[in-house]
N, C-alpha and C positions, 0 to 999 in steps of 0.2 A: 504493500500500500504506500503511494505515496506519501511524503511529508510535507505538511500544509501550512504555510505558513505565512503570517501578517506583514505585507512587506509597504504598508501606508505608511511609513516611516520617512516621508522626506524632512530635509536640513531644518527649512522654514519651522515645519511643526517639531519636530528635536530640540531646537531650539529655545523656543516657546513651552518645553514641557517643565512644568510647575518646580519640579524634583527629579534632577538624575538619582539613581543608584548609586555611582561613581562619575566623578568629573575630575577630569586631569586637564589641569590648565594651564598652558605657559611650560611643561618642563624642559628644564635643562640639566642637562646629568654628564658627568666625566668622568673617567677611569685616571689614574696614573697620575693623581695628584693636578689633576686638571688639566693632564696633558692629553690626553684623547677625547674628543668630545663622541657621547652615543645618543644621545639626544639632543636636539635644539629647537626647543619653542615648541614640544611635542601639545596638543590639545585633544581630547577627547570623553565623548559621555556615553558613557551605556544607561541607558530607558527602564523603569522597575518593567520586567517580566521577558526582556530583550535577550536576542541573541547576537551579541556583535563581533565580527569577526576581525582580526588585525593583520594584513600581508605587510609583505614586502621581504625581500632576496636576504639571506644569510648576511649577517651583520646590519643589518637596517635597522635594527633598534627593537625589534619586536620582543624578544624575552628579557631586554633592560625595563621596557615598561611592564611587566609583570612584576619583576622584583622590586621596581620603585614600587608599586602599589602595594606587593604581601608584606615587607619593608625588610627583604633581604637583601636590600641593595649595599649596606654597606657590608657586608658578609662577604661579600663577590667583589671588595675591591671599589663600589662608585661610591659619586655621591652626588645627590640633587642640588646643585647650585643655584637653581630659581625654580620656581613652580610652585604649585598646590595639588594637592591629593586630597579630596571630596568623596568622604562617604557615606549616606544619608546626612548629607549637608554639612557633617563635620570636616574640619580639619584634620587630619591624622596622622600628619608627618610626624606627633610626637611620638607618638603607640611604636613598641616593639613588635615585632611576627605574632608573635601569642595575642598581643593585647589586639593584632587586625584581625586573628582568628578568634579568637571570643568577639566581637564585633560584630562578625558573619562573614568574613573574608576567607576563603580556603582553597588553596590550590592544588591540581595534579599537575607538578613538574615534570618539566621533558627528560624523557629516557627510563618516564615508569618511576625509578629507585624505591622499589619495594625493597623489605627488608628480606634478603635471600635465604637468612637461615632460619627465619618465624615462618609458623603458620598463615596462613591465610586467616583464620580466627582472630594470632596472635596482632598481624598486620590491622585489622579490624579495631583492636582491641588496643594497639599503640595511637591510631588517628585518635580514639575517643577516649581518652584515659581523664582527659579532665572535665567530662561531663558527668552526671549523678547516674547511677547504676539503670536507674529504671527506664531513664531516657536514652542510656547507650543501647538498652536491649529491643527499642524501640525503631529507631535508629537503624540499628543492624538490621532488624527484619523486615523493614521497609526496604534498606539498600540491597537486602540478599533477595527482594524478590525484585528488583529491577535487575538484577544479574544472576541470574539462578544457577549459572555452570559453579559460580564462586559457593553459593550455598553447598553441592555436591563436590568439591575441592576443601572444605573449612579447615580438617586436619592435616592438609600437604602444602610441604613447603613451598612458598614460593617463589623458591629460587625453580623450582622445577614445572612452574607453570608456560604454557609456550608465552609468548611473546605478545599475542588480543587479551590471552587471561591475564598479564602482568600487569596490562595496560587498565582491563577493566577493575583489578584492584587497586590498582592507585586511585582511580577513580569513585571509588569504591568506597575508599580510606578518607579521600578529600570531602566525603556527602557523611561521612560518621556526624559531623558536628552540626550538619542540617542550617547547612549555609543558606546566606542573601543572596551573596556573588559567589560564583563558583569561575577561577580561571585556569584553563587549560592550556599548556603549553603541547604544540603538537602531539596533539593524540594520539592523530592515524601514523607516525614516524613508524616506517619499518613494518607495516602491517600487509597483510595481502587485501587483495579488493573486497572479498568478502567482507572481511572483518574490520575493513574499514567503511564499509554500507552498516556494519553493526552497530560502531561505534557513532554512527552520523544517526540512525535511529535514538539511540541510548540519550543523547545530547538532547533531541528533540524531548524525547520524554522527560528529564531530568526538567528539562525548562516547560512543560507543560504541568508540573508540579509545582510551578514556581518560583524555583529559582532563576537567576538574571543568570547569565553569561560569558564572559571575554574569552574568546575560544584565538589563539594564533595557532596559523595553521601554515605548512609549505605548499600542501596539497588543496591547491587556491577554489579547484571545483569541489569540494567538498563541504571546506571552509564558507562559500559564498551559497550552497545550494540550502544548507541549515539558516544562515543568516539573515533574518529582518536588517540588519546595518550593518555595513563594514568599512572600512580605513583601509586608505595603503598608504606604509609608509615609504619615504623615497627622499633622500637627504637629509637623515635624520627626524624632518618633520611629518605631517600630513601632508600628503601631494592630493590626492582626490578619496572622495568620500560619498556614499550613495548606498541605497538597500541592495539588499542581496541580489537581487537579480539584474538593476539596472550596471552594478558591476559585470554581472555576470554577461552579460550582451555588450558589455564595451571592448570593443576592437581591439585596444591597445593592450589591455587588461588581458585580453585573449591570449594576446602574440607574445607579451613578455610572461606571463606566468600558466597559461594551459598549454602554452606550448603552437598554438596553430589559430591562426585566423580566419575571419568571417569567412573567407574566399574561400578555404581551404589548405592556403598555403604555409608551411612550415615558418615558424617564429625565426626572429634573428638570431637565438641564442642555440636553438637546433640546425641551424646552418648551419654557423662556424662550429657546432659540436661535429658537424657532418663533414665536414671541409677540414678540419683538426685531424680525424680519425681517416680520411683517404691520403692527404699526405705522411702519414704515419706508414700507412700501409706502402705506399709508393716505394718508402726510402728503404722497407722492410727486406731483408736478403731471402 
């Protein structure tokens, strides 16, 4: 069955909405003692009930704005040298990680990092440790019935789960605490197509429960086809910005990150990958 979803979301009315969820305004963030700039002037809102998506190419800035926001950014080396971070209209550049996650901020970080030598239970059981017992048991059996292979795994380790189950525990671990905002750093990284049609279902249900969204994603069709709003970024900043689908039908948007354009024709960056790999072969003995 198709995934259906509210895409009356333009700038105008965004804009005009009473109360983001989250509004990131103005950042500016640097690595290295201010010598590397990874954001500049970053702006963005995600809508209470919203799924918004964030592109743009390997180092654009996409997982530094998640850690400004979970407030792991200075763990990793940056630091926000202008901006504001807005969450239900607070401020909360003071709050530590914990203090964003009791808030309702909770995140599944990229590359899974599940605990490999805990159970599935136990992984369960470390997301929620600092909720009261009866609400964790709740909790869980809400999340174990949006994922139900995880309910039949609860005593195996995780390290030995494939690679969509790892994924859907993290995911899994990040909903123990029955977040506002839920943000996903690459989901679908490394999945096959099934199981990344799985994870594109799962997102939609999570968010038809209620929770809001920030999903970054590489895999731009997937990313854009769940999304009521998305961003791309593109030197540092916002370059363009529009719902799910009017991305999804932009030309450009096509040719640099689906890889092929309206016409048909192979994007510029599948050329010279194609033109790379024939003189490779040319000089080949």
């Amino acid at each position: 069955m198709p995934i259906q979803i509210n895409t009356n979301h333009d700038r105008a009315e965004r804009m005009a909405a009473p109360q983001p969820i989250l509004e990131l305004d103005g950042l500016h963030v640097t690595y290295g003692g201010g010598t590397v700039t990874a954001l500049s002037g970053l702006s963005v809102r995600v809508l209470q009930g919203e799924v918004v998506a964030l592109l743009g190419v390997n180092g654009a800035g996409k997982t530094t704005t998640l850690r400004t926001i979970s407030g792991l950014l200075p763990y990793n080396g940056g630091t926000l040298d202008s901006g504001v971070v807005r969450f239900l209209g607070a401020d909360i550049r003071s709050l530590d990680p914990w203090q964003r996650v009791t808030a309702g901020i909770s995140m599944a970080m990229e590359g899974r990092r599940v605990f490999g030598d805990l159970s599935v239970a136990e992984n369960l059981a470390a997301g929620g440790f600092s909720i009261p017992k009866r609400d964790f048991r709740a909790n869980r059996d809400r999340v174990l019935e949006l994922f139900p292979i995880l309910r039949e795994r609860t005593k195996q380790l995780a390290g030995l789960l494939s690679g969509g189950e790892q994924q859907m525990l993290a995911i899994a671990r990040a909903l123990i605490q029955s977040p506002k905002l839920l943000l996903l750093d690459e989901p679908s990284l490394g999945l096959a197509p099934l199981i990344v049609d799985r994870i594109k279902h799962t997102i939609h249900e999570i968010n038809a429960q209620g929770t809001s969204i920030l999903l970054i994603e590489q895999n731009a069709a997937m990313g854009l086809s769940v999304a009521n709003y998305a961003y791309v970024i593109e030197g540092r900043r916002i370059a363009r910005e529009g719902t799910g689908s009017e991305l999804l039908a932009d030309e450009s948007i096509r040719d640099l990150y689906l890889g092929i354009g309206s016409e048909g024709r192979r994007s510029h960056r599948q050329r010279a990958q194609e033109s790379h790999a024939a003189a490779l072969t040319e000089v080949s003995p």
